[in-house]
C-alpha positions as CSV (number, residue, x, y, z in Angstrom):
1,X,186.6,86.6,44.6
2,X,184.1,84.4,46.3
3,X,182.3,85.1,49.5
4,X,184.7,82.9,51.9
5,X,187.8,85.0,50.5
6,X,185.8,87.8,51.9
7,X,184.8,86.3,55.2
8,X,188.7,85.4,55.9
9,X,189.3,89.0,55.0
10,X,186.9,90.0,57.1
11,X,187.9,87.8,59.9
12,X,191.7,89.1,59.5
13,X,190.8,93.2,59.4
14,X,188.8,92.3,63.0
15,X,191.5,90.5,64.8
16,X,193.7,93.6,63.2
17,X,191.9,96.2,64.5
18,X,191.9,94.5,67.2
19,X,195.9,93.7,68.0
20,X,196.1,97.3,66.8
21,X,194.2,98.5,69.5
22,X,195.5,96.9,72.4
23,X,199.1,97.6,71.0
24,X,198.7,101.4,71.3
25,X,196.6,101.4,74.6
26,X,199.0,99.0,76.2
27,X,199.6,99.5,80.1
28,X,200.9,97.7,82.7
29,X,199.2,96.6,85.8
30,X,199.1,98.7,88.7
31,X,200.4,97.0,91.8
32,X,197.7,95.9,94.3
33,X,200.4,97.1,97.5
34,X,198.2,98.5,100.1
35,X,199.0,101.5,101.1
36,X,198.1,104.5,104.1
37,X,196.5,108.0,103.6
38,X,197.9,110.9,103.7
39,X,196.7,114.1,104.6
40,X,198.1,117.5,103.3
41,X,198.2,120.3,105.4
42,X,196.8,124.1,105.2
43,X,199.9,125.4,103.6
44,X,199.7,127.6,100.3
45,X,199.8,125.3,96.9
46,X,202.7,124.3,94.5
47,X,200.9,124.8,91.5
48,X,198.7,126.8,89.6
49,X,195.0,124.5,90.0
50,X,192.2,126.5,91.0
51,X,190.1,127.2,87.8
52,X,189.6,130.4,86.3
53,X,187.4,132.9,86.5
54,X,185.4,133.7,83.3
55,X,186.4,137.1,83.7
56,X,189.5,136.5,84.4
57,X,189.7,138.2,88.1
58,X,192.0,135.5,89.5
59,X,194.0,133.0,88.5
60,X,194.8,131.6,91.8
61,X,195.4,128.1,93.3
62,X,193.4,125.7,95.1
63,X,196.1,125.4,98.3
64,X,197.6,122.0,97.5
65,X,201.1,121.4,99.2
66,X,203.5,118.2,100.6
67,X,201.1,115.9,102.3
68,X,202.4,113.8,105.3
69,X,201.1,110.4,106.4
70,X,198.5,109.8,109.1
71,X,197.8,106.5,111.4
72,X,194.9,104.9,110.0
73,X,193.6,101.0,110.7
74,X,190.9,98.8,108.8
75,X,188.2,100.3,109.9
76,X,188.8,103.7,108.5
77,X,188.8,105.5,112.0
78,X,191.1,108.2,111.7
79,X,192.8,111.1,113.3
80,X,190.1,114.0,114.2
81,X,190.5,115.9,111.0
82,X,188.9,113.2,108.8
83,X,184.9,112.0,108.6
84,X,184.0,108.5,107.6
85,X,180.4,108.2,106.0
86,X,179.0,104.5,105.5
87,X,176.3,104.2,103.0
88,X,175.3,100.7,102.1
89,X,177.1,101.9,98.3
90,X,180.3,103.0,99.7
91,X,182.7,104.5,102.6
92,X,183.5,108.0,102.1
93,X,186.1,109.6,103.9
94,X,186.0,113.9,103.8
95,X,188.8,115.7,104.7
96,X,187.5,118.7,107.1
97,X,190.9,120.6,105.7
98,X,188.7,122.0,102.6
99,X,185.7,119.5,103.0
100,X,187.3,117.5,99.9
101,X,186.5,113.3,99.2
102,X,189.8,112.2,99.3
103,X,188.6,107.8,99.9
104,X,186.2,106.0,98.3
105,X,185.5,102.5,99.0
106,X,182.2,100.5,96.8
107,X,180.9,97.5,99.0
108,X,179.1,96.3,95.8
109,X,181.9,95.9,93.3
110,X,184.6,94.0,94.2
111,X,188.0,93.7,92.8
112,X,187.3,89.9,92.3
113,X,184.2,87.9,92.3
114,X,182.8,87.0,95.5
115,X,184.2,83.5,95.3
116,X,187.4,84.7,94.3
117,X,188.3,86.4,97.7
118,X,187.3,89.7,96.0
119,X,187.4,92.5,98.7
120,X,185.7,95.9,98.1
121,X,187.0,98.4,95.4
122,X,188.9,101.1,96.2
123,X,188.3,103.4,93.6
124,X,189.3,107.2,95.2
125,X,192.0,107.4,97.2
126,X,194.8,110.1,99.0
127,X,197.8,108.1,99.2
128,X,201.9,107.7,98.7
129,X,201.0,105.6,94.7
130,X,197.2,106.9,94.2
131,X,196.0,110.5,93.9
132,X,192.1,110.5,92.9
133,X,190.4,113.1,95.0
134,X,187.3,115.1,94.5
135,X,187.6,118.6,95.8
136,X,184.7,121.7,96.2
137,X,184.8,125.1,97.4
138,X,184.2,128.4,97.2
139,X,186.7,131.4,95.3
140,X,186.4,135.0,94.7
141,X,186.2,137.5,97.0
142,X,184.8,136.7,100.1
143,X,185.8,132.9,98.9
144,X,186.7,130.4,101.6
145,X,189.8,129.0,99.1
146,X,192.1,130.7,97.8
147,X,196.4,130.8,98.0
148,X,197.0,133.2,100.5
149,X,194.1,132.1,102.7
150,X,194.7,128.5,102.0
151,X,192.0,125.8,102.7
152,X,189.4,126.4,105.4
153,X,189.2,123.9,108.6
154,X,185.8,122.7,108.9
155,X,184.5,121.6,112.6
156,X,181.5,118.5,112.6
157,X,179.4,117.8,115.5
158,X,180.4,114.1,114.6
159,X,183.4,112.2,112.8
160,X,181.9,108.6,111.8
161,X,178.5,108.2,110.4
162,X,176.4,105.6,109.0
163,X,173.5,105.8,106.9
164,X,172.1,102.7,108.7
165,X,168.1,101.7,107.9
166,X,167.9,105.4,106.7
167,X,166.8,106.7,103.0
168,X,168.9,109.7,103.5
169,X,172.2,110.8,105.6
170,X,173.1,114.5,106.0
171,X,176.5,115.3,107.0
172,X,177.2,118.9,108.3
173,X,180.2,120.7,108.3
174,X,180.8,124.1,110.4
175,X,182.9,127.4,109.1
176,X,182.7,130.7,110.0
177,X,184.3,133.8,108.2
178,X,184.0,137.5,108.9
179,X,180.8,137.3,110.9
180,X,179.4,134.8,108.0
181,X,178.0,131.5,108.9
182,X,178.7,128.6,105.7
183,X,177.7,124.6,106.4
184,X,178.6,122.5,103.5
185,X,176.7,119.6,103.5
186,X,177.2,116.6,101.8
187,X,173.7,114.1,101.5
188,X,173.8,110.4,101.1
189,X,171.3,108.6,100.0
190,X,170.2,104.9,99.9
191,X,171.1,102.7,97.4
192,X,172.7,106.2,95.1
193,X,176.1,106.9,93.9
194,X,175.2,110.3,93.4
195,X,176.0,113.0,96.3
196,X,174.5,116.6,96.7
197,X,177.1,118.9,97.8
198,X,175.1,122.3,99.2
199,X,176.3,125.0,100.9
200,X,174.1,127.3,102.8
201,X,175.2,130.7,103.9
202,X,173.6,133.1,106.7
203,X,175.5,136.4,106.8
204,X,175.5,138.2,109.7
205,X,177.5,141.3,108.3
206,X,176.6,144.7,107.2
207,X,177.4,143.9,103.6
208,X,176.9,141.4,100.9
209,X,178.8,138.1,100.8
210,X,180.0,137.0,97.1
211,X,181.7,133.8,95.9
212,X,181.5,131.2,93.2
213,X,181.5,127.4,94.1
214,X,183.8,125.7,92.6
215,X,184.3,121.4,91.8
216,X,187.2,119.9,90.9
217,X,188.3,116.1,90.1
218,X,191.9,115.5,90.3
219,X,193.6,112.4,88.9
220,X,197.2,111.1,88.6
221,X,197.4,109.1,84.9
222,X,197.8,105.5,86.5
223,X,195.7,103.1,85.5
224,X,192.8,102.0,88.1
225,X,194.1,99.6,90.0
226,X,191.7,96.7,91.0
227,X,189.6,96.2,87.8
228,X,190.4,94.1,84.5
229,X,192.2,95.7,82.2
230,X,191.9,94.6,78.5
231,X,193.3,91.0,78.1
232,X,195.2,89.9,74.7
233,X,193.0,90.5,71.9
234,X,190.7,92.5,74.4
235,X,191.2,96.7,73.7
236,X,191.3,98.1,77.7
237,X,188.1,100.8,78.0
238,X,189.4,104.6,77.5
239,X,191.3,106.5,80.5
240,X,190.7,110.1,80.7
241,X,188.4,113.0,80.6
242,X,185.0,114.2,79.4
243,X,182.8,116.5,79.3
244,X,179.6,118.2,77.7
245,X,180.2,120.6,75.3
246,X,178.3,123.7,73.4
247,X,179.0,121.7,69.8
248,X,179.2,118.1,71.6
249,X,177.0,116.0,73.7
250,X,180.1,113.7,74.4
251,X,183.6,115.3,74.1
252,X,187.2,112.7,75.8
253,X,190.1,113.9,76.3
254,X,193.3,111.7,77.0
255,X,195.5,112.6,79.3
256,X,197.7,113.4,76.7
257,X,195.0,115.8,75.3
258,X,194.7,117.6,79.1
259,X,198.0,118.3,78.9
260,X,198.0,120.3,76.1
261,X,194.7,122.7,77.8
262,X,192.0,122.1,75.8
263,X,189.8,125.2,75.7
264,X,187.3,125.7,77.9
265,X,184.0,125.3,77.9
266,X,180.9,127.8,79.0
267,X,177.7,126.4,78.2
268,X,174.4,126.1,80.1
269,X,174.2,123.2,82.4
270,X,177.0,120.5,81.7
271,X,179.1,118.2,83.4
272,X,182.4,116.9,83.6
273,X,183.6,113.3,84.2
274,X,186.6,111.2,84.9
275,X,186.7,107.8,82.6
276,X,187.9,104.7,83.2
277,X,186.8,101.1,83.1
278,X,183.2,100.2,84.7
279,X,183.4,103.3,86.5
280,X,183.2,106.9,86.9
281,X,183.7,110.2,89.1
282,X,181.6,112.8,87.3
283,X,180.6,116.9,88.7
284,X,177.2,118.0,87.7
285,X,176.3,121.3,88.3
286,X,173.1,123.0,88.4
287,X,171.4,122.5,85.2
288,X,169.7,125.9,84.6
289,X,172.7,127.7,84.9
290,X,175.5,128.8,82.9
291,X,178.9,127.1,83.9
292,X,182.8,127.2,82.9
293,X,184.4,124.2,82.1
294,X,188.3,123.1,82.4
295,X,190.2,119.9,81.7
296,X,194.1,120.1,82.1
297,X,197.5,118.8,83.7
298,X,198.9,120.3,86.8
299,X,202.5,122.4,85.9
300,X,204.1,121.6,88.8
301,X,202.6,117.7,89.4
302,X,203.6,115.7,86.9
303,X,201.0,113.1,85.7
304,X,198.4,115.2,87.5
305,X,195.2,116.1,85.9
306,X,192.3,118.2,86.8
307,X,188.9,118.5,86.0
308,X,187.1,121.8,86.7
309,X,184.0,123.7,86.8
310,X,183.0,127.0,88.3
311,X,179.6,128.2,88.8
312,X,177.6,131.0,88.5
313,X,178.2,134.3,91.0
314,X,176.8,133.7,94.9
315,X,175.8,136.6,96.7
316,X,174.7,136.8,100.0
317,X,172.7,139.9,101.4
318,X,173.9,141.5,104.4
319,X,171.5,139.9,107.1
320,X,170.1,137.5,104.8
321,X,170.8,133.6,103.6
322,X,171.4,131.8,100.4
323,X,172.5,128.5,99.4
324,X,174.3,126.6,96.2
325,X,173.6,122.9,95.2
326,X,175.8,120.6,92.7
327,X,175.8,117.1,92.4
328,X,179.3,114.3,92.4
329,X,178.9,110.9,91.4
330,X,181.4,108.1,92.0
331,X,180.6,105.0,91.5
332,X,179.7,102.5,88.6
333,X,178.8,103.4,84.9
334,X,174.9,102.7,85.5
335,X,173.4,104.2,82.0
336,X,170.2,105.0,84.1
337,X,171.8,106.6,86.8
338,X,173.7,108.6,84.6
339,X,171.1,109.4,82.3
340,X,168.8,111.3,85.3
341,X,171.7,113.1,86.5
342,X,172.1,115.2,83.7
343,X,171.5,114.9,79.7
344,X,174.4,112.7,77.6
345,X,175.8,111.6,81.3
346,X,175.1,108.2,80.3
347,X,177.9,108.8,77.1
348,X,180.7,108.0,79.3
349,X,179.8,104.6,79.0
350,X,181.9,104.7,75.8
351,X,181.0,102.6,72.9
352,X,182.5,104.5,70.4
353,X,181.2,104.4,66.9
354,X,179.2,102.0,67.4
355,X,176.6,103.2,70.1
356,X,173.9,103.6,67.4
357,X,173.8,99.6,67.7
358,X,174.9,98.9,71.1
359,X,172.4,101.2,72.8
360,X,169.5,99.1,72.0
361,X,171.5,95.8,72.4
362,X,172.4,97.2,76.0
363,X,168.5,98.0,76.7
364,X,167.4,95.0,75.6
365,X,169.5,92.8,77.5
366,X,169.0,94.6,80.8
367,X,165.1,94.4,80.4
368,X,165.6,90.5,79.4
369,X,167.3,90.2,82.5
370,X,164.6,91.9,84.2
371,X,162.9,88.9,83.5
372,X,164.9,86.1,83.8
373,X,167.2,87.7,86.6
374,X,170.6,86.0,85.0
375,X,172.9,88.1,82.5
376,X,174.1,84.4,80.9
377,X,170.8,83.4,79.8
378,X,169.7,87.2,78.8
379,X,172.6,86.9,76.2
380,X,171.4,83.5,75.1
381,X,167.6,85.4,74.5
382,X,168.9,88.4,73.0
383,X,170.9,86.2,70.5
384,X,167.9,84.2,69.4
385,X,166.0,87.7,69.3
386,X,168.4,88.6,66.9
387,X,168.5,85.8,64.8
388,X,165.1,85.5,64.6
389,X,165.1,89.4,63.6
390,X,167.9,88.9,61.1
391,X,166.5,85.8,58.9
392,X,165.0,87.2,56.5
393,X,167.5,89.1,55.4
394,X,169.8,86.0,55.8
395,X,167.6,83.6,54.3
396,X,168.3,84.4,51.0
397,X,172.3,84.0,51.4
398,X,171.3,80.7,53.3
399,X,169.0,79.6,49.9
400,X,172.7,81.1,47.9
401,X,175.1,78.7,50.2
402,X,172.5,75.8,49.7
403,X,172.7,76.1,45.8
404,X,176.2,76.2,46.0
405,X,176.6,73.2,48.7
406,X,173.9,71.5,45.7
407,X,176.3,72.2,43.1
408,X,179.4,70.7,44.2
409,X,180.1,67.4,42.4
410,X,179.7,69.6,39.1
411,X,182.4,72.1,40.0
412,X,184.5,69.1,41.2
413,X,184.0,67.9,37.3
414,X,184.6,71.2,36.2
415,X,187.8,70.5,38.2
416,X,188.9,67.7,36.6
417,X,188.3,68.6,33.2
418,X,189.8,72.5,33.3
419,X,192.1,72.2,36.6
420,X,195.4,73.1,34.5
421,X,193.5,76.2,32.6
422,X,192.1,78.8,35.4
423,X,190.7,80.9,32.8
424,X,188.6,78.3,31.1
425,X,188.0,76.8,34.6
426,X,186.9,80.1,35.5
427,X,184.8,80.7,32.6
428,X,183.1,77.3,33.0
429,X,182.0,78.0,36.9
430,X,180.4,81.4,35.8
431,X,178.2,79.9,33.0
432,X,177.2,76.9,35.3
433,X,176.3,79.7,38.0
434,X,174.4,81.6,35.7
435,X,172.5,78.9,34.4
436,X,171.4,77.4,37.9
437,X,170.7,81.6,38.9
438,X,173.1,81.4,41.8
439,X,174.9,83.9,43.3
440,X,178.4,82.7,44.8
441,X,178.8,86.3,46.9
442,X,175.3,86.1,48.3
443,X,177.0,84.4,51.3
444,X,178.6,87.6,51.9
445,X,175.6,88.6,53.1
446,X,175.0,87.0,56.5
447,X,179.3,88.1,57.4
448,X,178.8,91.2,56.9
449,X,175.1,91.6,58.9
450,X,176.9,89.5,61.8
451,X,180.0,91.2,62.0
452,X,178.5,94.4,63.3
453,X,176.7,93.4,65.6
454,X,179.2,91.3,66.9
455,X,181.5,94.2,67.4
456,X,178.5,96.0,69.5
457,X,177.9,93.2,71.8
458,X,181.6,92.9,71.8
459,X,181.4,96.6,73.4
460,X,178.3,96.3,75.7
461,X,180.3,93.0,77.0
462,X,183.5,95.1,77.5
463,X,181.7,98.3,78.9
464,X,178.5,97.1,80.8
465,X,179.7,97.2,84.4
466,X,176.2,95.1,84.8
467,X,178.0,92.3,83.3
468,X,180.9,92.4,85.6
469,X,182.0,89.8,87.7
470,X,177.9,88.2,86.9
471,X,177.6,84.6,86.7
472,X,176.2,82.5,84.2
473,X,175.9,78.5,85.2
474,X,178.9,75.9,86.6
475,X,182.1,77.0,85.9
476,X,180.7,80.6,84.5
477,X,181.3,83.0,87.2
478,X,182.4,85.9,85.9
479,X,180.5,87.2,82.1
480,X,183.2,90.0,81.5
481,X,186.3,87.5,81.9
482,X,187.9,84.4,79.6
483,X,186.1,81.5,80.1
484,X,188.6,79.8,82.9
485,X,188.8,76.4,81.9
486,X,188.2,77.4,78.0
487,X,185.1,74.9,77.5
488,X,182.8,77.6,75.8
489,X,186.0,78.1,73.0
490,X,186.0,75.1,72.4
491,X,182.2,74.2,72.0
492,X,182.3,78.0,70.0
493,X,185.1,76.2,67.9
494,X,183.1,73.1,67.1
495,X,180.2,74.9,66.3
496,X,182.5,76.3,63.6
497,X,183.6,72.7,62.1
498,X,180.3,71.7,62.1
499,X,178.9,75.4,59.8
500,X,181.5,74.6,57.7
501,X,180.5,70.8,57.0
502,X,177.0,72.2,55.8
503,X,178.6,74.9,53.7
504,X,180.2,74.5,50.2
505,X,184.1,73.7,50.0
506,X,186.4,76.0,48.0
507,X,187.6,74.7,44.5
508,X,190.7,76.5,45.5
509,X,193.1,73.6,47.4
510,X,194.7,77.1,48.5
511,X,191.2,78.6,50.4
512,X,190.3,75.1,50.9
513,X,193.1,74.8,53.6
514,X,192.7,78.3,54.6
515,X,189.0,77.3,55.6
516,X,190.3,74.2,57.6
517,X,192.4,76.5,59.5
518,X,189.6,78.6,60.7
519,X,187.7,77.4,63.2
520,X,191.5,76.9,64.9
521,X,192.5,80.4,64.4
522,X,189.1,81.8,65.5
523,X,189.0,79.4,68.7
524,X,192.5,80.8,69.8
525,X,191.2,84.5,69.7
526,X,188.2,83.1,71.4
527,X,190.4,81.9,74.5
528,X,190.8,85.8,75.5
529,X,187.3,87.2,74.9
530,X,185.2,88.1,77.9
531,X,183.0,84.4,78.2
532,X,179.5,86.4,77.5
533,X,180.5,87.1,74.4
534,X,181.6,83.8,73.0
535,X,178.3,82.2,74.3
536,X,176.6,84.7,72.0
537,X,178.9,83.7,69.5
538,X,178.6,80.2,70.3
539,X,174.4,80.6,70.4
540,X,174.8,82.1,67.3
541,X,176.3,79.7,65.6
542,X,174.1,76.6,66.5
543,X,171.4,78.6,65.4
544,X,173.3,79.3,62.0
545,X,173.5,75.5,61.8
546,X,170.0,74.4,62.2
547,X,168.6,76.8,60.0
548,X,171.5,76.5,57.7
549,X,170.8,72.2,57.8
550,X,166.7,73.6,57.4
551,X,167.7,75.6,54.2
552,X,169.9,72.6,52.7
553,X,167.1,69.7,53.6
554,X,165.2,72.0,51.4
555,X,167.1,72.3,48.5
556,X,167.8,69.4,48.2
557,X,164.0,68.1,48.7
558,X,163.1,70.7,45.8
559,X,166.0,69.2,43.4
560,X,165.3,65.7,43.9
561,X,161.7,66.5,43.2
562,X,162.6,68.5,39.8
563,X,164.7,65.6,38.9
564,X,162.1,62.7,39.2
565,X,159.5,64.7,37.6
């Protein structure tokens, strides 16, 4: 079996995996129908949310009942039981019935590109199709939440802010309980995703105050609606949970998975995360402290799922103060970001098994860009980089196609002379092989170092949210997306004919019109890919031509030489 039986092979398994994939994590679209908020009222909960204790002292609910709709217009200015925060990131909108995020709106990422009419994403939201909240509190004893106490009603001194020219906003809000004094505070800062919750207690009783804070994520199983799901040929990026664990960095969970209650998890530090694609909504508590973790579905809400954490005891002297910090992100699946939040954050930007190689690929495209300041042209570097780092291990397979190519009118006689007998034909092409030292599966050799890192880039294309909606030149306007008019497919499928014409034909009439068929088959897959990665493809593959035309100039040369001497 020669080397392009194992390139088509090769090419079939990949578009196999592939169809595979996108078969099983099929979806369809969510509906882009605006729709109001809703607010829920202070009534005890349904279902059986509020995480437990480690020891097991209550199993309670976070109060959760029927919610009822509320008047809201564009501008987010809403009845006096809801806060709207402006950053120059996002619009946040707290709920002062338990202090929870229930709307989250990113000025930066749009649902469409800017030229596209692309308005800002909404990617948390309390309403009559979407239910993606982030919720916070205290349980335990002298615990603002629990079911027969319900949710406590915050008061604020204000009910729209705006972060304006400022590097930080603080927003305050007011509760007092049995002679206890509690502000939960949220702090927004410029240009972050990332939000401290605190709380700061002063207790003005004769005894101690104790309570554990508490952070929860809850998420219906929809898929997000506003941002590219996986095209044909194009697997859609994982929907679900994760979390840190004592055995894992990186653990997901489907939705499928939370509803069978994974165990939980009780390790130092930690975090816990909702997935899906470009973006996240992630808890991190504080890192020097041991915390419970909890993934699972709600009993009574179908299709709901909740993410948990509860943190180490609070205890407030009588007379005295005390305070609790964690951390929520929501917002985009910046690696950097991520990464200073908390340790293995930065995982939830999921490249599966291949993260060993589309780490660095990611790295080094984002510091090209640092220098060049477009993502199209940073994948046209990165791809020379690579070829140039690849050659000579390639070179030799080049030197093995280049014989080959050299060596064709002789396997056409052999042809003609032993076309009817394939065992004598076969017999003949290994001795004239041997005696010109050529290897006819050293052109394995450059498939199978491509193919990896094909996949990767295939993977930091899909999962970079940097590479969303980014330009390139003309017609390019969007690196994640097909190429619109399907000029870089064709160019890739040119490129293609022309490799081929500098590589040796098949004796095989049967491979021979396999090979013909190719460059068509591989330019049809091609119409679907996100257009950054068929430029590196394309890049690629002029660069395979000249140094492929180099290689054969010099064989040749060499052999015309040895023959006139």
């Amino acid at each position: 079996m020669d080397w392009r039986k194992y390139s088509l092979l090769a090419s079939i398994g990949v578009i196999s995996w592939m169809l595979m994939i996108q078969w099983s994590n099929f979806e369809p679209p969510m509906s882009g129908k605006k729709v109001e908020l809703i607010d829920a009222p202070n009534t005890p909960p349904t279902d059986s949310e509020l995480p437990v204790f480690p020891d097991n002292q209550d199993e309670g609910d976070i109060p959760s009942t029927p919610i009822v709709d509320i008047k809201t217009n564009e501008k987010y200015e809403f009845q006096r039981d809801l806060v709207v925060v402006e950053t120059d990131v996002f619009d946040v909108t707290i709920d002062l019935n338990g202090g929870d995020i229930i709307d989250v709106k990113l000025h930066r990422h749009l649902t469409k590109p800017p030229g596209d009419g692309g308005i800002p994403l909404h990617m948390m939201q309390r309403s009559a199709e979407r239910f993606f909240i982030a919720s916070s509190g205290l349980i335990g004893r002298d615990g603002t939440d629990s079911r027969t106490r319900g949710r406590p009603i915050f008061s604020t001194d204000e009910y729209n802010y705006s972060l304006g020219t400022k590097d930080a906003l603080v927003v305050d809000l007011f509760y007092a309980q049995n002679n206890t004094d509690i502000v939960k505070r949220f702090v927004f800062k410029k240009s972050k995703y990332d939000i401290d919750i605190d709380y700061i207690f002063r207790n003005n009783s004769s005894y101690p105050w104790e309570g554990r804070f508490f952070g929860q994520i809850k998420r219906d199983s929809k898929p997000p609606s506003g941002i590219e799901s996986g095209s044909f040929l194009q697997p859609p990026s994982f929907l679900g949970g994760a979390r840190r664990e004592e055995e894992k960095n990186f653990a997901k969970y489907s939705f499928s998975d939370m509803a069978e209650a994974p165990p939980s998890s009780i390790i130092k530090g930690g975090w816990l995360a909702f997935m899906q694609h470009y973006f996240t909504a992630a808890w991190v508590p504080p890192q020097d402290e041991i915390n419970r973790f909890e993934l699972k579905q709600s009993k009574e809400r179908a299709g709901h799922n909740i993410l948990s954490f509860i943190g180490q005891p609070i205890t407030v002297p009588a007379g005295g103060t005390n305070s609790y910090s964690a951390k929520l992100y929501i917002g985009p699946k910046d690696q950097n970001s991520l990464s200073i939040l908390a340790e293995h954050l930065d995982l939830v930007v999921d490249y599966g098994v291949f993260w060993v190689i589309c780490k660095p690929i990611h790295q080094a495209m984002v510091s090209i860009y640092g220098y060049i300041g477009n993502w199209g042209w940073a994948i046209v570097v990165l791809t020379i980089i690579i070829k140039i780092l690849l050659f000579p291990l390639s070179a030799r397979s080049l030197k093995s196609m280049a014989r080959m190519r050299s060596l064709q009118p002789q396997m056409e006689r052999l042809k003609e002379l032993y076309g009817e007998d394939r065992q004598k034909m076969g017999q003949e092409q290994m001795a004239l092989w041997k005696k010109e030292k050529v290897n006819p599966l050293g052109g394995c050799l450059p498939m199978l170092l491509q193919m990896p890192v094909f996949i990767s880039f295939f993977w930091v294309l899909s999962e970079s949210v940097e590479i969303r909606h980014a330009p390139w030149l003309l017609w390019i306007t969007d690196l994640s997306s097909m190429d619109p008019f399907f000029i870089l497919p064709v160019i890739m499928g040119v490129s293609m004919v022309a490799m081929q014409k500098l590589q040796p034909l098949p004796t095989d009439p049967t491979q021979a019109k396999v090979m013909q068929y190719m460059p068509i088959a591989f330019t049809f897959m091609c119409l679907w890919f996100p257009s950054g990665l068929v430029l590196y493809w394309t890049v690629n593959n002029i660069l395979s031509i000249g140094q492929q035309w180099i290689v054969n100039r010099q064989i040749t040369s060499a052999k015309s030489s040895s023959t006139s001497t």
